[in-house]
C-alpha positions in Angstrom: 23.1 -10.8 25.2 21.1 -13.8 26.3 21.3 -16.9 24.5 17.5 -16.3 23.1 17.6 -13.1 21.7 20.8 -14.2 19.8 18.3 -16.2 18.0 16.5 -13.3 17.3 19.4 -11.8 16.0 20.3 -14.7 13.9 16.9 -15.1 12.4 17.3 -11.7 10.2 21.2 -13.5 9.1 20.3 -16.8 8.6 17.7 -16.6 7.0 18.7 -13.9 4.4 19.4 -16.4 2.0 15.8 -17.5 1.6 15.3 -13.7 1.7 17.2 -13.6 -1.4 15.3 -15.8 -3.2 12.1 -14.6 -2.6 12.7 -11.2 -3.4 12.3 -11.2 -7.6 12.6 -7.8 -8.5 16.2 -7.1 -7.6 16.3 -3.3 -8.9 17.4 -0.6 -6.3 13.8 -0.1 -4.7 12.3 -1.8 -2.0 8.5 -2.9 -3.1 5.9 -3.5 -0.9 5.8 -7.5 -1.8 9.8 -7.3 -0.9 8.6 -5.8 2.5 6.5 -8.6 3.7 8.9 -11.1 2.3 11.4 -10.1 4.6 9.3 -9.3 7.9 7.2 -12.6 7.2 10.6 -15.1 7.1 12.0 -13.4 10.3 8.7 -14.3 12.0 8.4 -17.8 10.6 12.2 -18.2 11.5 11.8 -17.3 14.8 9.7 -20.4 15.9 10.1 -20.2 19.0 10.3 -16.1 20.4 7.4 -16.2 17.7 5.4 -18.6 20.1 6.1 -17.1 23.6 5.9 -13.4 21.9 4.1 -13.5 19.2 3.1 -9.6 18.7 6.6 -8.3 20.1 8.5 -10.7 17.4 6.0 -9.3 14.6 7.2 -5.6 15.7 11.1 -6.4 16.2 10.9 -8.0 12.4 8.8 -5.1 11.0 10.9 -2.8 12.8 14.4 -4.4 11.7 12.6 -4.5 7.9 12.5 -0.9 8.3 15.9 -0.4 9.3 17.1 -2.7 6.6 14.8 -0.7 4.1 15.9 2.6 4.9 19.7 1.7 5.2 20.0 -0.1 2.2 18.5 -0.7 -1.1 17.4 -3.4 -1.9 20.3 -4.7 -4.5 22.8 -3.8 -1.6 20.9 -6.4 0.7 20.9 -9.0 -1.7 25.0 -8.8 -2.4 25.1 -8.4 1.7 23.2 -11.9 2.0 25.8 -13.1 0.0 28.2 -12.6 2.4 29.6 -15.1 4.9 27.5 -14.6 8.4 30.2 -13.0 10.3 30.8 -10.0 7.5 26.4 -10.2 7.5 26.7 -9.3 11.2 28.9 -6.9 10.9 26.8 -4.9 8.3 23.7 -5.7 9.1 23.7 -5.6 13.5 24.3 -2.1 14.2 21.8 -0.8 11.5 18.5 -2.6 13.6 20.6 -3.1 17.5 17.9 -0.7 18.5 15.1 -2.4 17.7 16.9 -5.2 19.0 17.2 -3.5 22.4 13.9 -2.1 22.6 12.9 -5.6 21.8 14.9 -7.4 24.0 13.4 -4.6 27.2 9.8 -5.3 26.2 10.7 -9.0 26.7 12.2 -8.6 30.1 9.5 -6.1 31.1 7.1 -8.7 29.9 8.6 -11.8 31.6 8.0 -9.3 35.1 4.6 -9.0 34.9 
């Protein structure tokens, strides 16, 4: 993986913390509020994919909110984010690697044009 899109993946793990404390209501379901939260801070994280790639950065971070959503509620992503970022990587990676991926091809496909 290049350099850049381990930024990407970064930006969903670095930024859980603010994630954290955003998200108010902590019970086991994921609100809609909770949703955007998360999608909206890996966008504004992302700085600069976000610039070149605007629309494809919006789909990766709804697309690894969904993954997120559907793996885990949302109390069991707030104790992950609590987690040191290697043991965040480790739970949180393969659950959106293909978004990731299909991410990472539209980039290269895009970059060819």
């Amino acid at each position: 993986m290049s350099g850049k899109h381990w930024i990407i993946v970064l930006i969903i793990l670095i930024s859980s913390y603010a994630i954290y404390n955003g998200i108010k209501d902590k019970n086991q379901r994921w609100t809609a509020e909770s949703a955007k939260i998360l999608t909206n801070k890996c966008v504004s994280d992302s700085k600069e994919m976000a610039e070149n790639y605007p629309e494809l950065t919006n789909e990766y971070c709804k697309c690894s909110t969904e993954k997120i959503q559907a793996e885990f509620t949302q109390s069991e992503y707030i104790e992950i984010t609590k987690m040191s970022i290697e043991n965040q990587t480790k739970k949180l990676l393969p659950v959106f690697q293909s978004c990731l991926t299909e991410y990472q091809s539209k980039i290269k496909t895009k970059n060819q044009e």
